[in-house]
N, C-alpha and C positions, 0 to 999 in steps of 0.2 A: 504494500500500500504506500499511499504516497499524501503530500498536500503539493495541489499546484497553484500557481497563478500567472498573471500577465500580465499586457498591456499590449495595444493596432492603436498607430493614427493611421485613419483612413484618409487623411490628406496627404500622407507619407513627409510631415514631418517628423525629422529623426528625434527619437526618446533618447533625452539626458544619460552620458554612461553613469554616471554618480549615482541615477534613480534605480538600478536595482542595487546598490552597494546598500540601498536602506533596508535590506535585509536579511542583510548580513549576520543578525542576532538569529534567523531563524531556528539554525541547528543550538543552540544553543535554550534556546525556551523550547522547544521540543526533542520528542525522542528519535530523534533521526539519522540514518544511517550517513546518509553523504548529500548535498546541495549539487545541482546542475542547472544550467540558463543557458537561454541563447537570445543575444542582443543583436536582431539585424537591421539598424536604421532603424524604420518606423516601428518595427514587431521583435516584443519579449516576451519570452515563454519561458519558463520557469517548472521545478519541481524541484522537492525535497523527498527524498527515496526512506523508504524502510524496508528492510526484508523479511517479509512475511513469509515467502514461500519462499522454498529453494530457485527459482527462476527470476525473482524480481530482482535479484543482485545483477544478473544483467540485462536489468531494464536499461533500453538508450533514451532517456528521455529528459529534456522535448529532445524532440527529431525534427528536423527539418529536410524533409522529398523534396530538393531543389529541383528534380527532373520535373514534377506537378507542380511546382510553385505553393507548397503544405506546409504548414506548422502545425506541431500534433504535440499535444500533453496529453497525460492520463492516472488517474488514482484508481486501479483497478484490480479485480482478484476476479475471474473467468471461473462459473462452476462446470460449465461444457467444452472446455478447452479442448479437450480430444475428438468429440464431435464437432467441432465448428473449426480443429484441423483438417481432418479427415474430406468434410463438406468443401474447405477453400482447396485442398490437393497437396496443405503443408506436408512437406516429409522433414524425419528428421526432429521434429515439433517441440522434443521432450525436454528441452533447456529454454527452447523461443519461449520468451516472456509473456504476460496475459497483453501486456498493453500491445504488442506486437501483433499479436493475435487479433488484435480486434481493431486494428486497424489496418489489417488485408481485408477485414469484414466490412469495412466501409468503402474500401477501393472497390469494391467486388458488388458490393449490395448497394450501397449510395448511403443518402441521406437517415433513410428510415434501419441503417444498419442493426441498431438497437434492438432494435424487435425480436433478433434472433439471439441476442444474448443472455447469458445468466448468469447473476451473481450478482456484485454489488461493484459501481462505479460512479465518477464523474470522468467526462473525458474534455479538452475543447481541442476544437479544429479550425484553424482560417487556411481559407483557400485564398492564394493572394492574388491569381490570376482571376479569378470570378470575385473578388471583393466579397464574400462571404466567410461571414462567422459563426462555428455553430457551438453549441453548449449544453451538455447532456450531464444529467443524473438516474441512475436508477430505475428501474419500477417502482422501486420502494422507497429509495429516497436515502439510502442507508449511508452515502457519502452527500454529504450537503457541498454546492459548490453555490459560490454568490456573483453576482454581477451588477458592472454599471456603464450606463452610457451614459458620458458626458459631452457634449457635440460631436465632433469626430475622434472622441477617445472610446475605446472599448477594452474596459478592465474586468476579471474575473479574478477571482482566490476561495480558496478551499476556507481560508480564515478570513478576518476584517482586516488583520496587521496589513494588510498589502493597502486597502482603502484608505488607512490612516496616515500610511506612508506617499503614496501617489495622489491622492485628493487633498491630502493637508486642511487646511483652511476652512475648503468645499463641503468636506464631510459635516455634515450635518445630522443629529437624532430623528428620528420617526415619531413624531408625537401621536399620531395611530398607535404604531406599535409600543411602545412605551405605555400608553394609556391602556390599550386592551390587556396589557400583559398586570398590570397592577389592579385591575377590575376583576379578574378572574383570582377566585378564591382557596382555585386548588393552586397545583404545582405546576399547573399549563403556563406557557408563556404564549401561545400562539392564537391570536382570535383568526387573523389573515392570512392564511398558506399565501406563501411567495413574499410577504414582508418581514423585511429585519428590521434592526433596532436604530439603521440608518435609512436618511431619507435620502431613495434615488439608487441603493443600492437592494437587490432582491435576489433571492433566492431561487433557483430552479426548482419546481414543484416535483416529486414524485412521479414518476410516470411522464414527462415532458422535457421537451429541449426547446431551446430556445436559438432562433435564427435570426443574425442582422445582416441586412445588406442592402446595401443603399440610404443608410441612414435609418431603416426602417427596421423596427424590435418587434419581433411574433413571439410568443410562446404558443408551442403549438403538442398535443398531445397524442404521443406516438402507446400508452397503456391505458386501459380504461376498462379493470376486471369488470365492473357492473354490465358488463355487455355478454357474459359470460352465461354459457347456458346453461340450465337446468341438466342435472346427471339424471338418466334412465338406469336404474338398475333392478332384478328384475326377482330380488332377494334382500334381505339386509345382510347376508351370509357375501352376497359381491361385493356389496357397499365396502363392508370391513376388511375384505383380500384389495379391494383397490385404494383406500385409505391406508392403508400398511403400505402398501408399495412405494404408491408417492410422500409418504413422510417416511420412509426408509432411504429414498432417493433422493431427499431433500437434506437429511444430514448426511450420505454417503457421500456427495457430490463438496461437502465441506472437508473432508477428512481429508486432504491431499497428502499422500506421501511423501514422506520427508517432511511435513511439518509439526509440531508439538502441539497439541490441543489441550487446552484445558476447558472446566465448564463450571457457573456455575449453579449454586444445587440446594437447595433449599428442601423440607419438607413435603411440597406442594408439587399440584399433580402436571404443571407447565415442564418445568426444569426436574422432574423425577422421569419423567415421558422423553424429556431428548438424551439425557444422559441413559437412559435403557435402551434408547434405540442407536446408540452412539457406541455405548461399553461395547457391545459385540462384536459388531464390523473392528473394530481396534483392538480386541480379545485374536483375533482370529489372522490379527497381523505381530502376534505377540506385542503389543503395546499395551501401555496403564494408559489411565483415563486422571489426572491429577480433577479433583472436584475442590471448589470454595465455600465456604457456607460462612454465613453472616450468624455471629453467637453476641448475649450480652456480653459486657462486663464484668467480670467473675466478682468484682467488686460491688457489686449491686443483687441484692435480693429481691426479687420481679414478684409481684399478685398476679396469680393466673384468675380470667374469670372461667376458665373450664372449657372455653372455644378457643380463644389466641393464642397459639404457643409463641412465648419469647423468643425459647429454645427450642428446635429444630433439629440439636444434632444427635439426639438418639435415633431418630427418623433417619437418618442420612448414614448414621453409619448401620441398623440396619437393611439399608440401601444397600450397602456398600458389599456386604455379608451376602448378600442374593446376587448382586451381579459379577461378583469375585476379583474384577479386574481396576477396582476404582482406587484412587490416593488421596482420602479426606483431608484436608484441610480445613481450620477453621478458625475465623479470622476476630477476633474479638475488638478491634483497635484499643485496645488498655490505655487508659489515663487519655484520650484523645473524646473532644464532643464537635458537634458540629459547627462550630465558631472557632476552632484550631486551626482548620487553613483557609478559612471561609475569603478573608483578603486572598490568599494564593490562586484558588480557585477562579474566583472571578478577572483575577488576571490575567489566566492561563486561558480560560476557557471565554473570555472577550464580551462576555452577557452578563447581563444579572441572574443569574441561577436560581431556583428556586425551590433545588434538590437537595440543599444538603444533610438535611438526616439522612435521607439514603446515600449521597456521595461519599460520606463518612466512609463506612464498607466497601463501596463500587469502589472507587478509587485506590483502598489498599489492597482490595482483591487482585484489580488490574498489576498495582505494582509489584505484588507479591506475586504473582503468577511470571509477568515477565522477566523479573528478578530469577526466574527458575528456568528459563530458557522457552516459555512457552509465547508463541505468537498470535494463536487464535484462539479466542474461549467464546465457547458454548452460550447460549442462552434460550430459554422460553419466553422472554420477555413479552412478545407479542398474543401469549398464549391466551389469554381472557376472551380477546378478541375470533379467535381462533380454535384452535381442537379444544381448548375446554368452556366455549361458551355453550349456555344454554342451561336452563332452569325451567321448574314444573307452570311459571308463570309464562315461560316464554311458549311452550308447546300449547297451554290453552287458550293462552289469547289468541296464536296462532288459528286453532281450531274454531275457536267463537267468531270469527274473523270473516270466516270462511263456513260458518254455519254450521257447523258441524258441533251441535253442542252436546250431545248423548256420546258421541267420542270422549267429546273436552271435559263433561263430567269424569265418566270414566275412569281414565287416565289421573283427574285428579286423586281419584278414589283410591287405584292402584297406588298411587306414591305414599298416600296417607300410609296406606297400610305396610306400603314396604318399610317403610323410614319410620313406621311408630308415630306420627305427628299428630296429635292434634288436631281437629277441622279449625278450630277458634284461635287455634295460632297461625294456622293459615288463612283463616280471612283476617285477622289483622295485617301481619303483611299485604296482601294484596289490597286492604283498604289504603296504608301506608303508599304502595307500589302507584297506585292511581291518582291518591292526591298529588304524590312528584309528577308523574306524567302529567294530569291536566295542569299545574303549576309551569309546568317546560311549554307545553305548547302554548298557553297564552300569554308566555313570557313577564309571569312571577317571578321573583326570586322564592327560589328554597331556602338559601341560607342569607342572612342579614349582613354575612363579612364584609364581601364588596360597597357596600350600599355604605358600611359603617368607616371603613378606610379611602376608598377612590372617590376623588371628585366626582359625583355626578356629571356636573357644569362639561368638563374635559369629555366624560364617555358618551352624554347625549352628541356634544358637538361632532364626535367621528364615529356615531351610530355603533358602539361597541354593541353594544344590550341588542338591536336589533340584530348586529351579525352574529351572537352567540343564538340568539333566539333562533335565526333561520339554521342553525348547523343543527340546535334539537332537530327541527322539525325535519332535517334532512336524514338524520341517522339515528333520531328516538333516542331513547333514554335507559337502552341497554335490555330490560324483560322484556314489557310491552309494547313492540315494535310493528308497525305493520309489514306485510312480507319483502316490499320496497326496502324498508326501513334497516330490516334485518341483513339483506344482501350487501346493501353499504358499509353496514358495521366496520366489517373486518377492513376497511381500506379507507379511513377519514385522513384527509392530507394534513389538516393540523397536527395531527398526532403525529402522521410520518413521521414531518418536518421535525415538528422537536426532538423525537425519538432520535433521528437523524444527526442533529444538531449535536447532543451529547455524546454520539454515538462513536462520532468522530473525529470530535475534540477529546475526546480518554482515549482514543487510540493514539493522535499526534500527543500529547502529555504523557502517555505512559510505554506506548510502544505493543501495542498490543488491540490488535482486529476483532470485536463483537461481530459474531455471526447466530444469527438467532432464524433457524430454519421453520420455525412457527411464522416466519414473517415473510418466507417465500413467495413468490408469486403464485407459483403450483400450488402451495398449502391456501394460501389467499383464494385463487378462484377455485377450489377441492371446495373449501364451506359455504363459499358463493352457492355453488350449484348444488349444496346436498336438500333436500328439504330435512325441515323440522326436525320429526320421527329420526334421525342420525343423531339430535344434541343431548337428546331428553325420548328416552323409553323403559318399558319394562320398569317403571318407579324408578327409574337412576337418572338424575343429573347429572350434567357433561359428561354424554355417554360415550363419544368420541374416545374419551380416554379413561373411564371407568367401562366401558363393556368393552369396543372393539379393543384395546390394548390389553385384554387379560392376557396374561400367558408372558406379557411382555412388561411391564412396570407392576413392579413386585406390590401384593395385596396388601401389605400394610399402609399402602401411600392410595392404591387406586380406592379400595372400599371405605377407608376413612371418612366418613362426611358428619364426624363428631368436632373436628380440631380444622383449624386454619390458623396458617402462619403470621407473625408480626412482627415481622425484621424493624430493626431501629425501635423496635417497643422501648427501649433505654433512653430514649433521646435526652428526655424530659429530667434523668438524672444528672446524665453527662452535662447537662447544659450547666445544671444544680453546680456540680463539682467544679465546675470551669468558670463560672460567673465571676469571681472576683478578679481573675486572668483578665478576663476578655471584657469585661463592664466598658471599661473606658473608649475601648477599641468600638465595640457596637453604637454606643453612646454618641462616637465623632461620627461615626456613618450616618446614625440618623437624624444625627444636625445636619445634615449635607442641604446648605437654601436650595438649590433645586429641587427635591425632594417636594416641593409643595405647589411644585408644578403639577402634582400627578396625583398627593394626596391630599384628602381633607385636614385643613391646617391645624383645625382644633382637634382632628381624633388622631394626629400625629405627635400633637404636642402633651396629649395626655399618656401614649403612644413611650414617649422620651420619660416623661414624668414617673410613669410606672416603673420604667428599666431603670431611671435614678433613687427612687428609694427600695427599693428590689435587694435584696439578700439573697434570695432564692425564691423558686416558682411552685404553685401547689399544682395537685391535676388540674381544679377548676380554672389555672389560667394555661393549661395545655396549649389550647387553639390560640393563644395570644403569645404564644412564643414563638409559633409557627411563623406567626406573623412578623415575629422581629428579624426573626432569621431572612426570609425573604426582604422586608425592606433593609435592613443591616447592608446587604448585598447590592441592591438595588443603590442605596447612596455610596457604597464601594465605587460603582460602574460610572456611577455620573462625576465621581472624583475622577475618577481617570479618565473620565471624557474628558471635562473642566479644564485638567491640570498639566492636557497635551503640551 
């Protein structure tokens, strides 16, 4: 894998030799193998190498096909590389690099080359005799690449540093993006796929490339699962041999030889599902499987309520006992909380973050994995969305939907009784379940956060509240879904995007490639097309991976439906134990006078108020820590905008 960037004046005035020397720090804030560029007159192309695979060490890139008049960069990792050798007539193939590869794919196939690949990338291409520029990401969106057009300049980068170094001045904040990203009460930062935190500079969506020529900027889109058809199968006995196949094919195609894989591995039935389908195939090449699991702080004594497990790693290592070939790991960060590198982070990572309890973990896992010589690690990240969606509500609104309500009854009746439940604690939930849904679609709030931190004033002016409103009503609210509703689920571009965004920022920081085959585009359009009756049967919820995978993700994980995981459930102490540390440090961040550009000035200042007479935090003010964490961060970002 790689980070690239550039710059085209398409009036062929020559770029400054000094302007790439300004990034020169690159190898140095990341983890990077070796730096290359190519300065010719108007056009610089750039990359920063890592080697992930045995072949990317000799990647040539950029290249420049003087005989075409081509400049070609590429951040790529090929899952069909032997097929789409094979296909071009490459011999020989087994050291040709993926970027190589896939750009005979474009000589050979043209523009819409992409279509035929797999795996994860961003690539750019200027053709200097047609004056075109083109610029691709993913299906999925898994390498984020950004862009901008300034009159006749055309700049991309994997990061913002290249923006801040060639724009200067120019570079300006998104106050869209900035606003929706503080309105929004989770950990989402994304209301607008395709907008960053700068204005003028955008991101490649997911599924799309983007073409200029002539002055003129298309994003145009080359994936579009929702177009994918319905599966005919003619048993649920095929459904499950054809769902096995393509998610055995989906991490198969990750395993490349010669590279180290880690993965990692939690109680839960995402990351129990790829690591079982993963241990074998690497059993059978005599290889371990090193796994990471997120544990508290041995320092801290956890109240379980009897559903959340803190701890996960009895689960994990009888995982480990069933599948024989695994290397637990288990990463507790000791004496560290999430305000420990929370400034570093947002340094490194060029956003306001809004991850960090779980960055706490991600982050050492990453480093502790690559520390150990591994390149790619495993994940289910995408999994909710994916093989284990679906629940008892989702299959009978389905059925009520569609009239079929002597099934819908049914079916609920089966679950009751498989699972023991209650009828009266099921229709509580689902009284619960329908107030959120009718609350989403007529665009209430459910929860008062946002309402209680983010200016209004700022979110009506760039219609936040209206475009989170229309994304509900595009892709539902997870049970209650209509059958439209449902098919979208698994491929919402805001999620990509950020998914993407972090995804590829811990790989240039730590040196190490997240591959999460739940997020395949195979696995992607497999649940597009399955109906319902596949998520949710026989009384089992997410049946995908509690029925069809028996035999394969050992029963202590798959028949479980008493416990669920809660990684960072510690936060709330580590924060306790580190508060005197870091008070001051949070403190200056959310003094930061920009800050009240975005929030309400009085629920900020009571906000600062609280964290200045503060000793330590009870549960009841949990949610309000959350909350500092995220802005702490947020006034981090805008210092180092400011203080350019």
């Amino acid at each position: 894998m790689s980070a690239i960037w550039g710059m085209i004046r398409t009036n062929h005035l020559p770029i400054e030799a000094t302007l790439p020397a300004g990034m020169a720090f690159f190898g140095d804030k990341y983890a990077v193998d070796r730096v290359d560029e190519i300065l010719d007159a108007s056009v610089y192309f750039a990359c920063a190498h890592q080697y992930v695979t045995p072949q990317s060490k000799w990647e040539r890139l950029p290249y420049h096909d003087a005989e075409r008049g081509i400049y070609y960069t590429a951040d790529c990792i090929l899952d069909n590389r032997d097929r789409l050798a094979e296909q071009l007539g490459l011999r020989e193939y087994e050291k040709l690099p993926d970027a190589a590869i896939a750009y005979e794919a474009y000589l050979v196939w043209g523009e819409r080359f992409v279509t035929r690949l797999l795996g994860i990338f961003s690539i750019a291409i200027y053709d200097e005799k047609r004056d075109i520029f083109l610029l691709y990401t993913d299906h999925t969106g898994c390498r984020c690449i950004n862009y901008a057009v300034e009159g006749q300049e055309i700049l991309f980068s994997t990061t913002y540093d290249w923006f801040r170094v060639a724009l200067d001045k120019r570079l300006r904040l998104s106050q869209t993006w900035m606003t929706g990203c503080v309105r929004e009460p989770s950990a989402c930062m994304i209301v607008f796929p395709g907008l960053t935190p700068y204005e003028n500079v955008f991101q490649v969506r997911a599924g799309h490339y983007v073409r200029v020529c002539g002055g003129k900027v298309r994003e145009r889109c080359y994936y579009d699962p929702g177009k994918t058809k319905m599966a005919r199968f003619d048993s649920e006995e095929a459904y499950r041999e054809h769902y096995i196949e393509v998610f055995e094919n989906c991490v198969r195609d990750i395993l490349r030889p010669g590279v180290k894989v880690a993965a990692t591995l939690s109680g839960g039935l995402d990351s129990t599902s790829v690591v079982s389908v993963a241990a074998p195939i690497l059993k059978a090449r005599g290889e371990a499987l090193p796994t990471y699991t997120s544990v508290p702080d041995p320092e801290f004594e956890l109240e379980s309520d009897g559903y959340h497990m803190a701890d996960e790693s009895p689960l994990v290592r009888k995982t480990a006992e069933c599948l024989g070939n695994l290397e637990p790991h288990f990463v507790a960060c000791e004496g560290e909380s999430p305000m420990t590198h929370l400034n570093e982070w947002v340094d490194a990572y060029g956003f306001p973050l809004k991850s960090s309890v779980n960055l706490l973990w991600l982050d050492r896992v990453s480093k502790q994995a690559a520390g150990e010589g591994c390149t790619v690690m495993l994940s289910g990240q995408h999994g909710n969305a994916t093989i284990s969606y679906g629940d008892i509500f989702t299959l009978a609104y389905q059925d009520v939907l569609h009239l079929k309500l002597l099934r819908a009854k049914r079916e609920v009746r089966e679950f009751l009784q498989v699972n023991h439940i209650p009828k009266e604690n099921f229709k509580r939930v689902l009284k619960q379940n329908l107030a959120e849904k009718w609350a989403a679609l007529w665009g209430r709030e459910v929860s008062e956060e946002p309402v209680r931190f983010a200016r209004t004033d700022a979110a009506e002016r760039r219609k936040i509240d209206r475009q989170r409103h229309a994304d509900v009503r595009r892709h539902g609210t997870g049970s209650l879904n209509s059958h439209r509703q449902k098919r979208r689920l698994p491929y919402q571009l805001a999620e990509l995007q950020q998914l993407g965004m972090y995804n590829t920022m811990d790989s240039l920081v730590n040196g190490i490639v997240e591959r999460d085959p739940t997020r395949d585009r195979r696995m992607i359009e497999l649940c597009i097309s399955y109906p319902v009756s596949c998520f949710v049967a026989h009384g089992m919820e997410r049946h995908m991976v509690r029925g069809f995978l028996e035999g394969i993700v050992p029963d202590h994980v798959r028949l479980d439906v008493r416990h669920r995981g809660a990684q960072g459930a510690d936060y709330l102490q580590r924060v306790n134990r580190s508060w005197a540390e870091h008070k001051q440090e949070v403190l200056q961040n959310l003094k930061n006078p920009y800050l009240k550009e975005y929030l309400d000035e009085e629920a900020l200042q009571k906000l600062i108020d609280d964290c200045g007479k503060a000793d330590r935090f009870d549960e009841e003010n949990s949610k309000e820590v959350i909350f500092i964490l995220y802005y702490a961060a947020l006034g981090r970002f805008l210092e180092n905008y400011h203080g350019q």
